[in-house]
C-alpha positions in Angstrom: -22.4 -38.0 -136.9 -25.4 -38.9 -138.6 -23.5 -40.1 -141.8 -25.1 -37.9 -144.3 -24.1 -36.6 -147.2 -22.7 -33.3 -148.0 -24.5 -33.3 -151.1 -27.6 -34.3 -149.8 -27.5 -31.1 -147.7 -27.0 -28.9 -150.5 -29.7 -30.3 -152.3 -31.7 -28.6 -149.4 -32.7 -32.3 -148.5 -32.2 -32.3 -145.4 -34.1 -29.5 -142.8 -34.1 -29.0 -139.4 -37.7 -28.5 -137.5 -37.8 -27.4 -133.8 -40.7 -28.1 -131.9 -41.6 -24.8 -130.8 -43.0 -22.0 -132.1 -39.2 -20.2 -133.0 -36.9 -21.9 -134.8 -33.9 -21.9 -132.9 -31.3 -23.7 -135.0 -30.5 -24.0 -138.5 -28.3 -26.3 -140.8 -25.1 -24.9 -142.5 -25.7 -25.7 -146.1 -21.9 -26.1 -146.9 -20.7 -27.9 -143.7 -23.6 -30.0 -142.4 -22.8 -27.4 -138.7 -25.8 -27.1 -136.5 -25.8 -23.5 -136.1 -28.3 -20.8 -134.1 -30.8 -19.1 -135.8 -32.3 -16.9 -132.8 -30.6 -15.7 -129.8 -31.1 -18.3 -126.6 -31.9 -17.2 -123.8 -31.9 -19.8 -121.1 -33.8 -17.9 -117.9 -36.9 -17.4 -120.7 -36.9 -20.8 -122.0 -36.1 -22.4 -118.5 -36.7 -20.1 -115.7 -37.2 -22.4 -113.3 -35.3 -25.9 -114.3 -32.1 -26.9 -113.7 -31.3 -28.8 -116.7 -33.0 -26.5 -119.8 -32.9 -28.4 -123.0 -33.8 -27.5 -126.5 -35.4 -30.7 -128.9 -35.2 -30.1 -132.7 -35.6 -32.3 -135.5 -33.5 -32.8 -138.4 -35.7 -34.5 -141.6 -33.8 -35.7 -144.7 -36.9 -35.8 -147.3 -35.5 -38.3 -149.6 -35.4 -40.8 -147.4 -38.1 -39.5 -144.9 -35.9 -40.2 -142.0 -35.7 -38.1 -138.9 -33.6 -37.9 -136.6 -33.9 -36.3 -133.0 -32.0 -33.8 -131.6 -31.6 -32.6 -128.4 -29.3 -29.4 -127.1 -28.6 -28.6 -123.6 -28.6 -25.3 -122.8 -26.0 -24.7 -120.0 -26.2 -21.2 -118.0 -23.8 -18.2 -118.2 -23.7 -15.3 -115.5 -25.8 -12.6 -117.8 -28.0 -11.7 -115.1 -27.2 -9.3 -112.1 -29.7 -10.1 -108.5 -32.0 -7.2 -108.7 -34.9 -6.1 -106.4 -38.1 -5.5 -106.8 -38.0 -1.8 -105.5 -34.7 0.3 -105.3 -35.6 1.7 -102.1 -37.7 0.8 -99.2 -38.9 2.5 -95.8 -38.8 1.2 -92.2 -40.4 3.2 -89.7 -39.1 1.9 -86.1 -39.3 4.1 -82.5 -36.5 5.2 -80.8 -37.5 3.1 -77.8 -37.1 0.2 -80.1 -35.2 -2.5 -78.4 -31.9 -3.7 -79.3 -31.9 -7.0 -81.0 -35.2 -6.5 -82.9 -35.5 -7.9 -86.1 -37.0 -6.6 -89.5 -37.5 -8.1 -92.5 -36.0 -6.8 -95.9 -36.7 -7.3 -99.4 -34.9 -10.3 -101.0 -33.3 -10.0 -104.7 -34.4 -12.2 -107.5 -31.2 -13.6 -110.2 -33.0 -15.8 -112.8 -29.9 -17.5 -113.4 -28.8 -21.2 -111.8 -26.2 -22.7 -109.7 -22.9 -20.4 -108.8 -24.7 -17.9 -111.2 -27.7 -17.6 -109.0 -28.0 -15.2 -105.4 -25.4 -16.3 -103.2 -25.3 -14.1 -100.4 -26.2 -10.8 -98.7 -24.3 -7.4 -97.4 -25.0 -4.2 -95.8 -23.2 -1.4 -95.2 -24.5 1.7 -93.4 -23.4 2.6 -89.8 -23.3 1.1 -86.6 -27.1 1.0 -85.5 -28.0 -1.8 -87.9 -26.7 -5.4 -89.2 -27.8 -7.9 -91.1 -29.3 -11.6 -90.7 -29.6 -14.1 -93.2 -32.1 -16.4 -92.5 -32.6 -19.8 -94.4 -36.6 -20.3 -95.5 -38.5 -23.6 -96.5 -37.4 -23.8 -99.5 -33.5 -22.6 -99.2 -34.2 -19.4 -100.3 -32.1 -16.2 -98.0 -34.2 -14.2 -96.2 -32.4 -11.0 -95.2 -33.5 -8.8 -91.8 -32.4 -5.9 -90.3 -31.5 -6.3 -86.9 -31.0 -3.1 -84.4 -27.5 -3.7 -82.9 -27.9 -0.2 -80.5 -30.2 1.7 -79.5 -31.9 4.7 -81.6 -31.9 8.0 -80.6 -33.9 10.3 -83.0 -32.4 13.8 -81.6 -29.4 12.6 -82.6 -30.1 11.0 -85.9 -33.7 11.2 -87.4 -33.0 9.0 -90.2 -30.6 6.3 -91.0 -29.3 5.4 -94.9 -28.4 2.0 -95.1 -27.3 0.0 -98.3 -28.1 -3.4 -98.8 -26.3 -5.3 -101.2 -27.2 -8.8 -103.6 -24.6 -10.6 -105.1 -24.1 -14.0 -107.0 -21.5 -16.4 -107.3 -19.9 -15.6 -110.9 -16.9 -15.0 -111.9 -16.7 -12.0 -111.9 -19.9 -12.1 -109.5 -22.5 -9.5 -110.5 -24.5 -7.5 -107.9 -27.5 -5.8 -107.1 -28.0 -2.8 -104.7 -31.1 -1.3 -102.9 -30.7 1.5 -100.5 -33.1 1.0 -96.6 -34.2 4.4 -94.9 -35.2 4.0 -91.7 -37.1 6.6 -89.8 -36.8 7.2 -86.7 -40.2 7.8 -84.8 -40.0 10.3 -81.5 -40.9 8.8 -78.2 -41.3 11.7 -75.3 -38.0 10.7 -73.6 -36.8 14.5 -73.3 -38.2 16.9 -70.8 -38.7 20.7 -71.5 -35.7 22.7 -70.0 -35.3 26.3 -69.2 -32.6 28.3 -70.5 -32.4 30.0 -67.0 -33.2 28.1 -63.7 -34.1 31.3 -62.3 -35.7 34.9 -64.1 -34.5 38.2 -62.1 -35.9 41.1 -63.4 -36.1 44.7 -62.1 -39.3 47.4 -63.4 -40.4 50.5 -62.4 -43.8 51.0 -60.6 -45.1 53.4 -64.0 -44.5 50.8 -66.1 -47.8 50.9 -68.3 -50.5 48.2 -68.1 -50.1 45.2 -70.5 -46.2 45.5 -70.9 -44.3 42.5 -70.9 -42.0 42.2 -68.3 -39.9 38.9 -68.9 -40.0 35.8 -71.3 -39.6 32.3 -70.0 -38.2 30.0 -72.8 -37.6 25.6 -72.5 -36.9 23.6 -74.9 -38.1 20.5 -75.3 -35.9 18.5 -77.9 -38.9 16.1 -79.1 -40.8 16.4 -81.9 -44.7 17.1 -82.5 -46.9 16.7 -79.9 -44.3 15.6 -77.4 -41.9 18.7 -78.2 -44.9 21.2 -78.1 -43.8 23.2 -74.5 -46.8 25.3 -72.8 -46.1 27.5 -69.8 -48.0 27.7 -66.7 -48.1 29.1 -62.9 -46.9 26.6 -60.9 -46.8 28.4 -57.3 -48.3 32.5 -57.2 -49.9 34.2 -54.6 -53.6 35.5 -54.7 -52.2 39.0 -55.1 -49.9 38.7 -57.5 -52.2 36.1 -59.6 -54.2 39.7 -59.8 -51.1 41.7 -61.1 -49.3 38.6 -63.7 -50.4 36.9 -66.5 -48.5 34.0 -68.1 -48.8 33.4 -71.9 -49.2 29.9 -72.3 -48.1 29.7 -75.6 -45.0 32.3 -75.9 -44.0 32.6 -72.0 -44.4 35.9 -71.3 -45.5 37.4 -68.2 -47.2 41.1 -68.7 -48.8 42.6 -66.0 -52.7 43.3 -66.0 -52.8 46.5 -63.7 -50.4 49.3 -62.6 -47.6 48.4 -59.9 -47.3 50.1 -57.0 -44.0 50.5 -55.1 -46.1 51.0 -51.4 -47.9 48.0 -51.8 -45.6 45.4 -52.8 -41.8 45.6 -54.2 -40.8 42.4 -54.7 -42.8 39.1 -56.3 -41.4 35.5 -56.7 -43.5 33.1 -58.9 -42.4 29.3 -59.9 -43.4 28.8 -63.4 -43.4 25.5 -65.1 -43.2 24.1 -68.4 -44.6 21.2 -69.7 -44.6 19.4 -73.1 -47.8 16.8 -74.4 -46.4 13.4 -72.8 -46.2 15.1 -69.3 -42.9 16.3 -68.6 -41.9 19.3 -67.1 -39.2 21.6 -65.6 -39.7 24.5 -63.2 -37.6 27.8 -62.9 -37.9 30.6 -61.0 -38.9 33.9 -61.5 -38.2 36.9 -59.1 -40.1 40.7 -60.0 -38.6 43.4 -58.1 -40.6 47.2 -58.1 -38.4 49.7 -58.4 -39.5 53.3 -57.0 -40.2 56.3 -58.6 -41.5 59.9 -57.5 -45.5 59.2 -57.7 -46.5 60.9 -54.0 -46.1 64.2 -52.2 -45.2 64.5 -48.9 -48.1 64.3 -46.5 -47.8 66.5 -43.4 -49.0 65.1 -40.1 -50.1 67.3 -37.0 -50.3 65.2 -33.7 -49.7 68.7 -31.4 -53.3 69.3 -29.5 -51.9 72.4 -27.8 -53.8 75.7 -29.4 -52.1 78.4 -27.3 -48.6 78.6 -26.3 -47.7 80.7 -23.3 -44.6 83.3 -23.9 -42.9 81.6 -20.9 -42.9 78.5 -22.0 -39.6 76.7 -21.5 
């Protein structure tokens, strides 16, 4: 192109000179080709132009001409979108309302045009789906939007996979997994396993026994799941005979029963977890008898004397 002489270029006459700091290209000594002398890599020489373009010069000595040259770099699809992180945590309450919006992490390709990000996906279940919004500068902004309504008894957590990819052919893509959390709010009360406690003892039965075990269950977590038991209706005299574990639910008694005095007790005990709710179940103590007294013998008669005619 430049008319030169193959000769001149064996001579070593003629040298090429890049302006940078690596010398990128060479001359062919037998051929007069421009040829590469490093590897090019256009996203670190132009990570942020469009048009990336390379200026060299070629010097023939003899005749201390140069001649500029210029190469334009054009892209290729060598570079997947990646993420900054591989995984990332969202921590949301299950009273979160539907149609709520979080933002994710956007990928990063370095490479231009078709080759660059081109769109988003997300797979995971049917909670979640995705929004793509556009920002200032025309950049994708991903979010996670809550399509139904969380329920953390039934799913604490919730994998989700969101997914990069670019415009190649064949496109290249880049993946980063979303765990969400699910945070409990107290909407579960406590509930008995029985609605109502029957049990029969014996008046002996020794001080400090435990006579029945109220059990709820409270399907929250922490502080909201955390069921304590408690007397909800008792009468004076048996508040003097029952005790109520607040912790475990067991009722022992605190002095010996007895038959003659009382054989039957109903108490209402409730339980109630740390956000205020509660159930209530019944609980029915029947005395059972056993041989503890001797028959007492009771003379009313005041006659002394009886007279040997008496009818």
């Amino acid at each position: 192109d430049l008319g030169l002489q193959l000769t001149e270029i064996r001579d070593d006459g003629i040298h090429i000179l890049d302006k940078g700091t690596t010398q990128y290209f060479a001359l062919h000594g037998k051929t007069g080709h421009l040829m590469t002398a490093e590897r090019i890599d256009r996203e670190q020489l132009c990570e942020r132009v469009q048009q990336c373009v390379l200026r060299c010069e070629l010097i023939v000595e003899g005749q201390m001409q140069v001649y500029g040259i210029q190469v334009q770099i054009t892209d290729i699809n060598d570079n997947a979108p990646s993420f900054r992180e591989a995984e990332t945590e969202l921590r949301m309450s299950e009273t979160t309302a539907p149609g709520s919006r979080f933002p994710l992490p956007d990928a990063h390709d370095p490479d231009s045009g078709r080759n660059s990000l081109q769109s988003y996906e997300l797979s995971g279940d049917e909670h979640f789906s995705l929004a793509v919004q556009a920002g200032p500068g025309g950049d994708q902004r991903p979010e996670l939007v809550l399509a139904k309504a969380l329920d953390r008894e039934e799913a604490a957590f919730h994998e989700l996979v969101l997914r990069a990819m670019d415009g190649g052919d064949p496109a290249r893509t880049g993946t980063a997994r979303i765990r969400v959390t699910v945070l409990d709010a107290n909407d579960n009360a406590p509930v008995f396993s029985q609605a109502e406690y029957t049990v029969r003892v014996p008046e002996d039965v020794p001080v400090g026994s435990v006579l029945v075990t109220v059990t709820a269950i409270d399907a929250d977590e922490g502080l909201n799941g955390h069921v304590k038991y408690s007397f909800k209706k008792i009468t004076g005299k048996a508040s003097q005979i029952f005790q109520l574990d607040a912790e475990l639910g067991a009722i022992t008694v605190l002095r010996s029963l007895d038959f003659e005095e009382g054989d039957s007790y109903e108490l209402e005990v409730q339980a109630h977890d740390g956000g205020g709710s509660f159930d209530t179940a019944h609980v029915v103590i029947t005395v059972t008898d056993v041989n503890d007294n001797a028959p007492v013998l009771t003379v009313s008669s005041r006659v002394n004397e009886i007279s040997e005619d008496a009818p």
